[in-house]
C-alpha positions as CSV (number, residue, x, y, z in Angstrom):
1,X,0.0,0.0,0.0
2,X,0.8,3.4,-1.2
3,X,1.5,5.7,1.5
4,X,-1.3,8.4,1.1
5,X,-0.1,12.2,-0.3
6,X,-1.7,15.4,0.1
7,X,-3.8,14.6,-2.7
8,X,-5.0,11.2,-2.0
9,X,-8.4,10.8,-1.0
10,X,-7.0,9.7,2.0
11,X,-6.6,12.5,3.6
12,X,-8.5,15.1,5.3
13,X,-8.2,18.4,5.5
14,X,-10.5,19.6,8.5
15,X,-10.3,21.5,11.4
16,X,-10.2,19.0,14.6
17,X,-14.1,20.0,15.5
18,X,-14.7,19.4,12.2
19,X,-12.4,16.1,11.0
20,X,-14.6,14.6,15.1
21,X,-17.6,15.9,13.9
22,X,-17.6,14.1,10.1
23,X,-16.1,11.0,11.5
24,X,-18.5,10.0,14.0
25,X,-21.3,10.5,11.5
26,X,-19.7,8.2,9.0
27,X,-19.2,6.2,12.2
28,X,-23.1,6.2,13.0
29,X,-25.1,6.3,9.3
30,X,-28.7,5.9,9.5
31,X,-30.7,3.3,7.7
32,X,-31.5,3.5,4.2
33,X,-35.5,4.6,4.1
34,X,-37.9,1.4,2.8
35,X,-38.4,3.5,-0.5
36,X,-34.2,3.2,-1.3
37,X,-34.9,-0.2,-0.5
38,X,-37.2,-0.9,-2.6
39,X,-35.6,1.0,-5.4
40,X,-32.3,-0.8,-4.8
41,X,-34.8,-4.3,-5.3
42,X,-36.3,-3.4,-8.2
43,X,-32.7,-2.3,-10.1
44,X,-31.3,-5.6,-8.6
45,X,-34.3,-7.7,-10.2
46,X,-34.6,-5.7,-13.6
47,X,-30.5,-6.4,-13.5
48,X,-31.1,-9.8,-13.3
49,X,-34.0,-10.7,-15.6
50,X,-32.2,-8.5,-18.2
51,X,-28.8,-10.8,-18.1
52,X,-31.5,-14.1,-17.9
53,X,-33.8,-13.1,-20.1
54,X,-36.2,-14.0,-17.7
55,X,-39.8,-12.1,-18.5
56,X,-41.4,-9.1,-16.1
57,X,-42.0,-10.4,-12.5
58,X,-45.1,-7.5,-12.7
């Protein structure tokens, strides 16, 4: 592994409030809502009858 740079997406450039502050909220992410759910659902089943050929579950 690369050691990161200052342009690597590795690194942060925050104030220490700040660089606390966005790491405990990637640290606690809520849960997707049942309508990204079911979007997700339907992509992942049109996915898959479209490389199956499989007809419209509808």
């Amino acid at each position: 592994m690369k050691p990161a740079n200052d342009n690597s997406a590795e690194v942060t450039h925050l104030k220490p409030c700040d660089h606390q502050v966005f790491f405990e909220a990637l640290d606690c992410l809520p849960s997707p809502p049942d309508a990204l759910r079911a979007a997700f659902r339907r992509t992942k089943e049109r996915s898959f009858r479209q490389n199956t050929w499989l007809p419209k579950m509808d």
